[in-house]
N, C-alpha and C positions, 0 to 999 in steps of 0.2 A: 834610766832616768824616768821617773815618774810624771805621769801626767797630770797637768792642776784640775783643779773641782772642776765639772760641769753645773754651770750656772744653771741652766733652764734647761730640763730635762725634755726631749721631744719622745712621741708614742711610736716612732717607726725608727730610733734609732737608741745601740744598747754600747755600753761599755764596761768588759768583762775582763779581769786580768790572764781569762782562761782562754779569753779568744782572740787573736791578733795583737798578742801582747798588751790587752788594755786599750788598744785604740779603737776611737766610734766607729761602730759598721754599724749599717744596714740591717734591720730586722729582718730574720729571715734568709742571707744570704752571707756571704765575707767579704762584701764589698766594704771597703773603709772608707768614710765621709770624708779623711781626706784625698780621693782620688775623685770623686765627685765637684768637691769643691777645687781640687785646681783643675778641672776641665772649663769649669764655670769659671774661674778666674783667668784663665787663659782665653775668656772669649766665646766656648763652646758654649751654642742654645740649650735650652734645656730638650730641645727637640731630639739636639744632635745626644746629648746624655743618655734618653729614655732608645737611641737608635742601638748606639754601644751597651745600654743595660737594661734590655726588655724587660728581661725578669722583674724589675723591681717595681715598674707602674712610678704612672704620674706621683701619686702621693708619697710617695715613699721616696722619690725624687727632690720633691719640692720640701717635704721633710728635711732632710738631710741636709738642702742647701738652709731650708731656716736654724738649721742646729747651728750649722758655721757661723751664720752670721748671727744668731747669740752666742753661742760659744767661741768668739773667733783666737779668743788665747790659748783655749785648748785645740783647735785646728792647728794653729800654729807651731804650737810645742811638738803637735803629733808630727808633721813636716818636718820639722828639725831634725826629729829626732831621727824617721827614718833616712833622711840626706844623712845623718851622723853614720846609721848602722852600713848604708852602704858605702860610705866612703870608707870604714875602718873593712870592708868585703874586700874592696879594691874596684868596687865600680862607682863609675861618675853618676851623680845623683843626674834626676830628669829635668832635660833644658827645660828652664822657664819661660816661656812666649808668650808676648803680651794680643798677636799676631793671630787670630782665629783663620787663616787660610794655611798656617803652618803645623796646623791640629794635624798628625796622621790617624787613622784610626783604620784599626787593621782588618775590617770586613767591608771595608768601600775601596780602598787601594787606591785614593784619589782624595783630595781636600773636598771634593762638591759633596753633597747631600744624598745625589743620585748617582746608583752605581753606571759605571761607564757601559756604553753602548758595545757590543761587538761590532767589528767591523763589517762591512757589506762584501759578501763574495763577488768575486768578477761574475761576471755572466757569461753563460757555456752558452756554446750555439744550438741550435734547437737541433735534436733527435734526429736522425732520417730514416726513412724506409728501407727497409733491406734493400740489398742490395739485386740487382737481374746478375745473372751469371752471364757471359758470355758466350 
């Protein structure tokens, strides 16, 4: 299923029918703008985005979400389409959460921003001297 025209073309983002099937990614990487924009849409800061996708820098972030939001019927289509390929796979396309504490994101292991604290060890008893022989 083809994808309709890209209206307004942005500088940090390409679409190649040679690369992810034609849908927009990311200059430079195979990140596809639509995995950007439903983090964005699902509530994720662009803080939390640039946490999950170093590589890509601010610009190339904020890029990406301005493509969507001009191009938002080609976002869209591209979404469809991949909910279409994976339902015809046999797996469930990715819950949509309007709910940004239900983000997982799988290098924090935790909904917070900061990764979790380790626990504190019990505290050993202090050292002693040898012992005198008797």
């Amino acid at each position: 299923m083809p994808l309709p025209i890209v209206l307004v073309p942005h500088p940090h983002v390409r679409s190649d029918p040679n690369v992810l099937g034609g849908s927009p990614y990311v200059l430079g990487s195979r990140v596809p703008v639509r995995r950007l924009w439903a983090f964005y849409r699902s509530g994720a800061s662009v803080e939390r985005i640039l946490k999950r996708y170093p590589q890509l820098g601010a610009a190339k972030v904020f890029d990406a979400l301005a493509f969507a939001f001009d191009n938002e019927e080609v976002v869209a289509a591209d979404m469809a389409r991949e909910d279409d390929f994976l339902a015809r796979a046999g797996q469930k396309p990715p819950r949509k959460s309007l709910n940004p504490e239900q983000i997982e994101l799988p290098f924090l292991g935790s909904t917070s921003d900061t990764p979790p604290e380790a626990p504190e060890a019990p505290e050993r008893p202090a050292a002693r001297g040898p012992r005198a022989r008797r």
